[in-house]
Each structure stands twice: as C-alpha cells, then as structure tokens.
C-alpha positions, 0 to 999 in steps of 0.5 A: 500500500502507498503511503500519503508522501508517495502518492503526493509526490506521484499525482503532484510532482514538483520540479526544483527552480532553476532560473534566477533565485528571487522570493517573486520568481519562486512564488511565480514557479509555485503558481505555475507548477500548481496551475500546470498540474491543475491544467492536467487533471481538468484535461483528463477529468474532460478526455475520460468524459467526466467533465464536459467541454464547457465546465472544462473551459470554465475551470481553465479560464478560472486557473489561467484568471488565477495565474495571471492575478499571480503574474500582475504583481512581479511581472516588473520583477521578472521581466527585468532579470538577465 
C-alpha cells in the first residue's frame, strides 16, 4: 500500500527552480507548477468524459484568471532579470 508522501509526490510532482533565485520568481514557479498540474487533471477529468467541454473551459479560464492575478504583481520583477 502507498503511503500519503508517495502518492503526493506521484499525482503532484514538483520540479526544483532553476532560473534566477528571487522570493517573486519562486512564488511565480509555485503558481505555475500548481496551475500546470491543475491544467492536467481538468484535461483528463474532460478526455475520460467526466467533465464536459464547457465546465472544462470554465475551470481553465478560472486557473489561467488565477495565474495571471499571480503574474500582475512581479511581472516588473521578472521581466527585468538577465
């Protein structure tokens, strides 16, 4: 039987940051791994047939609503890095 941590770390992988290390980019990367794998489940719930096309529209638009609030307050910041 798997324990709790492994089935986290199977259905939510999370991949280390490797760009520049600053507290924005690393909030930004967490939003966008967590939207990534939120896209995913909604992608499946929808090929599987368990989510129509108009709610699966519906939680996208609402996840991409959500990473762009995210986005809007260090987008200075992140576009100004080398």
């Amino acid at each position: 039987m798997m324990t709790h941590d492994v089935k986290q770390a199977f259905l939510c992988p999370y991949t280390l940051y490797r760009g520049h290390v600053t507290l924005d980019a690393l909030t930004f990367d967490a939003y966008l791994q967590k939207f990534a794998q939120r896209a995913g489940f909604i992608a499946a719930l929808h090929t599987s047939g368990k989510l129509s096309t108009a709610q699966a529209y519906s939680e996208l638009a609402n996840l991409w609503h959500q990473l762009s609030e995210a986005y809007a307050p260090v987008s200075p910041t992140l576009n100004s890095q080398p």
